[in-house]
Chimera marker file (.cmm) of the C-alpha trace (Angstrom):
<marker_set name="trace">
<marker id="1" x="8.872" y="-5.017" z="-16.917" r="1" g="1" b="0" radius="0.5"/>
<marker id="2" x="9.696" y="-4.111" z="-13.362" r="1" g="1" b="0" radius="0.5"/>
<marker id="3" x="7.899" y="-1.451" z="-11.207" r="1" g="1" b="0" radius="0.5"/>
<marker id="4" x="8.163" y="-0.161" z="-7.374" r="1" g="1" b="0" radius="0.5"/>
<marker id="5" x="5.448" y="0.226" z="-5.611" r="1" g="1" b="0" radius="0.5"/>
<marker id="6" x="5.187" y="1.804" z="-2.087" r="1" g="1" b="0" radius="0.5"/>
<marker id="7" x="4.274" y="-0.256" z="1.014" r="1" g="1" b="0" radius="0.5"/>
<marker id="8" x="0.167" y="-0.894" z="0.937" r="1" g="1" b="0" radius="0.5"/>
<marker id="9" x="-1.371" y="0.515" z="4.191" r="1" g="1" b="0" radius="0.5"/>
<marker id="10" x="-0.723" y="-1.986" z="7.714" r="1" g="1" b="0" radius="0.5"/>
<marker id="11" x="-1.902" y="-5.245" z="7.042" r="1" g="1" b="0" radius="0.5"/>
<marker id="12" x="-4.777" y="-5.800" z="10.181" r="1" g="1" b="0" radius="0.5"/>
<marker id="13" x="-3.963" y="-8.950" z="10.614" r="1" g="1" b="0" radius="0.5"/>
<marker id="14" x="-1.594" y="-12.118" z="9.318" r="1" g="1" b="0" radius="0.5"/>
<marker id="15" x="-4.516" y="-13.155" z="7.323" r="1" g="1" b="0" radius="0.5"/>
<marker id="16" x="-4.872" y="-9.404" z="5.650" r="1" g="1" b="0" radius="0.5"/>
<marker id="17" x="-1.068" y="-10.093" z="4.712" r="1" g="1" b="0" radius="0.5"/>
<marker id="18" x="-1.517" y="-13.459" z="3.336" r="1" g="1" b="0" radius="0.5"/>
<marker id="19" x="-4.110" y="-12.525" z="1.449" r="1" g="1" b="0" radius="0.5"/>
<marker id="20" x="-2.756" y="-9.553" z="-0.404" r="1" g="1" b="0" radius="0.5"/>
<marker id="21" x="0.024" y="-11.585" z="-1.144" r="1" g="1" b="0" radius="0.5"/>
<marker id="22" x="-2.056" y="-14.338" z="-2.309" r="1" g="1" b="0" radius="0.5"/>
<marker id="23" x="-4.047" y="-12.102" z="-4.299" r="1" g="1" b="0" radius="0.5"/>
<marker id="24" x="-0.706" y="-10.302" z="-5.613" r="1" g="1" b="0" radius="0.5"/>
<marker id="25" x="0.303" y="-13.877" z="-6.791" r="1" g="1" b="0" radius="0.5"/>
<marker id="26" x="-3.202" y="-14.650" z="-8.683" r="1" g="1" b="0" radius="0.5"/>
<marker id="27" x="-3.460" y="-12.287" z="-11.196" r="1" g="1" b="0" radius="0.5"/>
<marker id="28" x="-2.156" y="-13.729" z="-14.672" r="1" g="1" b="0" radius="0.5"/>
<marker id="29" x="0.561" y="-10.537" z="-15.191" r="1" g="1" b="0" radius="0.5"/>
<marker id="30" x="2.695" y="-10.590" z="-12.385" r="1" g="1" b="0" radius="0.5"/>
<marker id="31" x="5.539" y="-12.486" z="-12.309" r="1" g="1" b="0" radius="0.5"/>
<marker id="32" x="7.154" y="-12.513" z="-9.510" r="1" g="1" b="0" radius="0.5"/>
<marker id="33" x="7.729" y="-9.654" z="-6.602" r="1" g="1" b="0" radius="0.5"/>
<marker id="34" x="10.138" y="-9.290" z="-3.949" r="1" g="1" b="0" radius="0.5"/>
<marker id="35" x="10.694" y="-6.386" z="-0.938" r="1" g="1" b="0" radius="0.5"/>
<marker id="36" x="13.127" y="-3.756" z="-1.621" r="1" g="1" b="0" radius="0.5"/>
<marker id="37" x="14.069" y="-0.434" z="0.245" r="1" g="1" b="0" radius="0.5"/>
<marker id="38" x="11.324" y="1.378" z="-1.272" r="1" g="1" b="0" radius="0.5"/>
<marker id="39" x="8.442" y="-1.122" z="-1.074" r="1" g="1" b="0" radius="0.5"/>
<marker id="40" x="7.859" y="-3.867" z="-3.070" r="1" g="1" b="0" radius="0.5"/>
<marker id="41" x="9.347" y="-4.442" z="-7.005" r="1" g="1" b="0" radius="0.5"/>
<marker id="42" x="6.715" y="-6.378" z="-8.902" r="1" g="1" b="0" radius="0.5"/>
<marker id="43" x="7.856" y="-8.206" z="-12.377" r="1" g="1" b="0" radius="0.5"/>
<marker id="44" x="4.975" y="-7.994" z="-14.980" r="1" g="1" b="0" radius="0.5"/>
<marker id="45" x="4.470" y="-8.895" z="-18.387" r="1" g="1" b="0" radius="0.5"/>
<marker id="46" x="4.158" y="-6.886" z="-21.037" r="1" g="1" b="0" radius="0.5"/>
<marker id="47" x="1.676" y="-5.822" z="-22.055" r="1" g="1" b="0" radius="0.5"/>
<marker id="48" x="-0.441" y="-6.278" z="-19.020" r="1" g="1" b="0" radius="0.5"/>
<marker id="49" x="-3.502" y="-7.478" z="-19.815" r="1" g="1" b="0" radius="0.5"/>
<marker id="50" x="-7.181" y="-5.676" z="-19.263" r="1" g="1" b="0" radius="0.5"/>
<marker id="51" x="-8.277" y="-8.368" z="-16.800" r="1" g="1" b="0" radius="0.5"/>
<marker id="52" x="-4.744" y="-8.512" z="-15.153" r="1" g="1" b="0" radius="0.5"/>
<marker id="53" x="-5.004" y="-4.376" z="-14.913" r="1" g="1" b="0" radius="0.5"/>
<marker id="54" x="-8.565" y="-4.871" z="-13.153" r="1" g="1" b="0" radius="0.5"/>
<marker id="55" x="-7.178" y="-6.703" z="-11.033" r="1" g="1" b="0" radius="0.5"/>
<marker id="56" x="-4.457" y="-4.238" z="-10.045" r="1" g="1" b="0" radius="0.5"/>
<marker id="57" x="-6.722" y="-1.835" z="-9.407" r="1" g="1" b="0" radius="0.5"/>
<marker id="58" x="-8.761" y="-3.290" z="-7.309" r="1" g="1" b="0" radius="0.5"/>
<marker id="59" x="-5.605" y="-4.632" z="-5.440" r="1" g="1" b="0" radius="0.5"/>
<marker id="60" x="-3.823" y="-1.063" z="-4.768" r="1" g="1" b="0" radius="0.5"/>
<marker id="61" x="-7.547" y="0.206" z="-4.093" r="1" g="1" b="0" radius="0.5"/>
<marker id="62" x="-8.460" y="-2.257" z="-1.325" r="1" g="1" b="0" radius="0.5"/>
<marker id="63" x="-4.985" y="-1.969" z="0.187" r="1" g="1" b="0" radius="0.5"/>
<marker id="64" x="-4.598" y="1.543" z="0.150" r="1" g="1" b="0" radius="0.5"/>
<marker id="65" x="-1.588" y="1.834" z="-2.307" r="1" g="1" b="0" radius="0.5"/>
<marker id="66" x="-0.586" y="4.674" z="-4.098" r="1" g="1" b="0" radius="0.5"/>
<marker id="67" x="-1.903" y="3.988" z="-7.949" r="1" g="1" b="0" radius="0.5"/>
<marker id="68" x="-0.076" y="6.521" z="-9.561" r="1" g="1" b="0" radius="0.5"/>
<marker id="69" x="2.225" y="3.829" z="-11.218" r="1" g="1" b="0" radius="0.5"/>
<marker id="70" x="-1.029" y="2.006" z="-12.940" r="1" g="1" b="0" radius="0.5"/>
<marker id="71" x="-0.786" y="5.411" z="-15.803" r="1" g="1" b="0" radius="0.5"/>
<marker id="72" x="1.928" y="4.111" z="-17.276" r="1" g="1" b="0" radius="0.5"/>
<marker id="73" x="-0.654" y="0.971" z="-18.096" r="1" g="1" b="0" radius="0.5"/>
<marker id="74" x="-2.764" y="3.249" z="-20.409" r="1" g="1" b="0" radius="0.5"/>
<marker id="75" x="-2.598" y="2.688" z="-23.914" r="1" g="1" b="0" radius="0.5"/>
<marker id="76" x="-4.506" y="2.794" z="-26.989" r="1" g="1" b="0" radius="0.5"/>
<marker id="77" x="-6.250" y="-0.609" z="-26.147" r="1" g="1" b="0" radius="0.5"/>
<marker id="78" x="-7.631" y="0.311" z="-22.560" r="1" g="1" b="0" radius="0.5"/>
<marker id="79" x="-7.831" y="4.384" z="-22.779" r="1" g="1" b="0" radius="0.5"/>
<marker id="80" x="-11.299" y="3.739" z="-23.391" r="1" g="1" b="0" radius="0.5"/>
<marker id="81" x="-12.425" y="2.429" z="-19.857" r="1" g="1" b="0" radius="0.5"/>
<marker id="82" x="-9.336" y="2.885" z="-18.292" r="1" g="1" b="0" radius="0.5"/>
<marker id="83" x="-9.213" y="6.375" z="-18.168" r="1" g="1" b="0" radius="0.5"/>
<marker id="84" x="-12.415" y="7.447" z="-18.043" r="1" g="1" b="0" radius="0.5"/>
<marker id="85" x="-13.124" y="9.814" z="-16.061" r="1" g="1" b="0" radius="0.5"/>
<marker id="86" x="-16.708" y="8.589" z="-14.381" r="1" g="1" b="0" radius="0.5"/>
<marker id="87" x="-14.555" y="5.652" z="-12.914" r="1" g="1" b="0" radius="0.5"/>
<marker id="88" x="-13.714" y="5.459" z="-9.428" r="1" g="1" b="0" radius="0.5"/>
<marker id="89" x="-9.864" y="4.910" z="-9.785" r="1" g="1" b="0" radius="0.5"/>
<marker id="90" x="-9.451" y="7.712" z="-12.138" r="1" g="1" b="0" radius="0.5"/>
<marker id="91" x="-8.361" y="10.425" z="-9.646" r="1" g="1" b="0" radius="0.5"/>
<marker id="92" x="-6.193" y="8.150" z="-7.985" r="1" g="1" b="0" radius="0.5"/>
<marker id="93" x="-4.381" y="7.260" z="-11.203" r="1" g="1" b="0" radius="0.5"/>
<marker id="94" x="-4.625" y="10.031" z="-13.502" r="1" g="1" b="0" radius="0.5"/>
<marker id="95" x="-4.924" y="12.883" z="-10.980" r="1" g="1" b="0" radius="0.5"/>
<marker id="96" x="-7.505" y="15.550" z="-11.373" r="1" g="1" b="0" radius="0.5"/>
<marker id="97" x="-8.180" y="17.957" z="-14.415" r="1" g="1" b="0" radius="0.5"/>
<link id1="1" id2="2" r="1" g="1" b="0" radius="0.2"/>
<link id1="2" id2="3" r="1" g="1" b="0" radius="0.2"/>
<link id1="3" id2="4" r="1" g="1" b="0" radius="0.2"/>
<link id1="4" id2="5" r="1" g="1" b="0" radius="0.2"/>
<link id1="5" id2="6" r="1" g="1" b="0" radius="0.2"/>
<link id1="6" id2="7" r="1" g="1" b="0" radius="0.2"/>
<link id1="7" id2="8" r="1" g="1" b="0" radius="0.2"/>
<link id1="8" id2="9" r="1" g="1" b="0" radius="0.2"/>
<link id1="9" id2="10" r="1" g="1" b="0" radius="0.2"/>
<link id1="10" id2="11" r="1" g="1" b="0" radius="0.2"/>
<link id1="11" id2="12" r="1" g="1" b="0" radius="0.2"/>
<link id1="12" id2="13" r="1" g="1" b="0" radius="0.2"/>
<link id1="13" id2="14" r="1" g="1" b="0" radius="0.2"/>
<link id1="14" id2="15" r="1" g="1" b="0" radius="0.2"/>
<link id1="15" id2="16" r="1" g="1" b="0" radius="0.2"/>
<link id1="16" id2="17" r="1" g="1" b="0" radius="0.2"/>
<link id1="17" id2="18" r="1" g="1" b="0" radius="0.2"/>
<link id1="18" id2="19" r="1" g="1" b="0" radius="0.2"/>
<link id1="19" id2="20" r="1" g="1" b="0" radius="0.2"/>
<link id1="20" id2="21" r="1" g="1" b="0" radius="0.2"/>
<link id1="21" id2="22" r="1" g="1" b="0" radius="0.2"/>
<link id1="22" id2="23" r="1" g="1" b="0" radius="0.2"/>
<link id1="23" id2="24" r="1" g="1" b="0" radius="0.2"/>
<link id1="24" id2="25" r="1" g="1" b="0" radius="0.2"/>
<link id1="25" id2="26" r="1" g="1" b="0" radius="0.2"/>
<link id1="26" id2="27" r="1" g="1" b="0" radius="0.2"/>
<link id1="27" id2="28" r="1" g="1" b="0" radius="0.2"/>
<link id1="28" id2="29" r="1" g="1" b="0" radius="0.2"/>
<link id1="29" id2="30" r="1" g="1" b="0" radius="0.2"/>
<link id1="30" id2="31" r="1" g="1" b="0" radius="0.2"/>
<link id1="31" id2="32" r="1" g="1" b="0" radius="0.2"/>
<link id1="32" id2="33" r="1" g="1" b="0" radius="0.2"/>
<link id1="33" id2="34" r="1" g="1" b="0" radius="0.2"/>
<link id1="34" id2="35" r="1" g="1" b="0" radius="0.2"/>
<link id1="35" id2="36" r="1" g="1" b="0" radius="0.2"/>
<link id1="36" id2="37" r="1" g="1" b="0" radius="0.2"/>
<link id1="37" id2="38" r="1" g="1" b="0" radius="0.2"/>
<link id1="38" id2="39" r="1" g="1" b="0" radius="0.2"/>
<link id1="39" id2="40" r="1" g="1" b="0" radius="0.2"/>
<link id1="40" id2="41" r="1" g="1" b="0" radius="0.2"/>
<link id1="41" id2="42" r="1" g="1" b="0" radius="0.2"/>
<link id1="42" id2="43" r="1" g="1" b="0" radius="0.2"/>
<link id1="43" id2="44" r="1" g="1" b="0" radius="0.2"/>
<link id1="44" id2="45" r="1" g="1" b="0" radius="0.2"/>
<link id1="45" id2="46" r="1" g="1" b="0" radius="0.2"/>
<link id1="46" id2="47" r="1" g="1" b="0" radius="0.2"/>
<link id1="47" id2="48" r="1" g="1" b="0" radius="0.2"/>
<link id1="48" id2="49" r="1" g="1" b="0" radius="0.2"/>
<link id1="49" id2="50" r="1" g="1" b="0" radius="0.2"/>
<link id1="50" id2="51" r="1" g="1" b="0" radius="0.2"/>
<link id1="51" id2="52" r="1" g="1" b="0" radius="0.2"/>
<link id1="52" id2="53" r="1" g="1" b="0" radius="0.2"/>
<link id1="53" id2="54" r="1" g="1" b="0" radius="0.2"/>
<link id1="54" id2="55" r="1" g="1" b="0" radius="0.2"/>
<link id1="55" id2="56" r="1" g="1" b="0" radius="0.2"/>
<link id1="56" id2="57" r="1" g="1" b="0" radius="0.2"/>
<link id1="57" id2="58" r="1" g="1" b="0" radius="0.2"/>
<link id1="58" id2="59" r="1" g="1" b="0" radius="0.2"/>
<link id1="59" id2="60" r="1" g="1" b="0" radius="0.2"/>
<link id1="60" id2="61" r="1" g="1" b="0" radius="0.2"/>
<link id1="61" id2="62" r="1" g="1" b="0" radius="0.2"/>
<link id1="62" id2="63" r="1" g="1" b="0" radius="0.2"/>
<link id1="63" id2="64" r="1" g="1" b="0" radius="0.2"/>
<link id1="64" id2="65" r="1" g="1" b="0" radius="0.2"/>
<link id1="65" id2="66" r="1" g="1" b="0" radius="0.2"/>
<link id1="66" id2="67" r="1" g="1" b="0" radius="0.2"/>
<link id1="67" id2="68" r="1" g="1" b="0" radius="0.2"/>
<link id1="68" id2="69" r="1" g="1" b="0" radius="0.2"/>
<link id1="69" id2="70" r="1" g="1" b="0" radius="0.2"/>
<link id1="70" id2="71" r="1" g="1" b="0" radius="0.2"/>
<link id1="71" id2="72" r="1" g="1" b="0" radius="0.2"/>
<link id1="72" id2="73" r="1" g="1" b="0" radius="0.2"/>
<link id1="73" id2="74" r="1" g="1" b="0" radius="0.2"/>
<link id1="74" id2="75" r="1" g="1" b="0" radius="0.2"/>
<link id1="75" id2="76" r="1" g="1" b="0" radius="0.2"/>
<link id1="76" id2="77" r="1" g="1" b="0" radius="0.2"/>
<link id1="77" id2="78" r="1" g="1" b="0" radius="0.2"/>
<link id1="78" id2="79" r="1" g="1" b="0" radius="0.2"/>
<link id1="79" id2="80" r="1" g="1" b="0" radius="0.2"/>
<link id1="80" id2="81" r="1" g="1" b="0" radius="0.2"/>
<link id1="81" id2="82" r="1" g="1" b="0" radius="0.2"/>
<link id1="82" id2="83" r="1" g="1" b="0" radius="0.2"/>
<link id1="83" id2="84" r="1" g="1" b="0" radius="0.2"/>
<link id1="84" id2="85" r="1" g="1" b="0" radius="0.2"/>
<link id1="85" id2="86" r="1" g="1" b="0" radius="0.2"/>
<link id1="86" id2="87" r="1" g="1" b="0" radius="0.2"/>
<link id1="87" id2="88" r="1" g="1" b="0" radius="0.2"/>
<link id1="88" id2="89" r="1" g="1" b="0" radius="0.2"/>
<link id1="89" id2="90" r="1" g="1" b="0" radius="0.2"/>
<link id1="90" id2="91" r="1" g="1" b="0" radius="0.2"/>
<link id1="91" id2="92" r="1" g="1" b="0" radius="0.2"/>
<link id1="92" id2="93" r="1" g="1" b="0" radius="0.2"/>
<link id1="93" id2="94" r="1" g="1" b="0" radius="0.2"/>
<link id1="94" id2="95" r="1" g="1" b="0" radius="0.2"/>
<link id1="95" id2="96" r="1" g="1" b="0" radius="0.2"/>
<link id1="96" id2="97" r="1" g="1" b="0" radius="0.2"/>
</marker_set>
């Protein structure tokens, strides 16, 4: 599966870019990414896995991303803790009630 994301918020430093990137890289359910127009186009697998989906999160939350896209993640597996609403990402993905 392929998704756009938007550009993640000015890297501080070359370090702050490698690591995002390297971090981007680690996690088990991304395949690949490259730049586009729009930001960057990230090739998962699919399903993505809970760990790999922790991981997002904590990726677009550190680097300021728009998390919207992670919704499309929820399913009958994850709705549990993913989309509860005590969690700090919730807002950010599901948008308020």
């Amino acid at each position: 599966m392929k998704i756009i994301i938007g550009e993640p918020i000015p890297f501080f430093s070359n370090g702050d870019e490698d690591s995002f990137f390297y971090w981007l890289k680690s996690i088990d359910a991304v395949q690949g990414f490259v730049g586009c127009p729009s930001g960057l186009e990230i090739t998962l697998t699919d399903p993505v896995d809970e760990h790999s989906l922790r991981e997002l999160i904590g990726l677009a939350t550190r680097y300021g991303l728009d998390m919207r896209w992670l919704r499309q993640f929820r399913n009958d597996a994850n709705k549990l803790w993913f989309d509860d609403e005590t969690t700090y990402w919730h807002k950010s993905v599901f948008g308020s009630n």
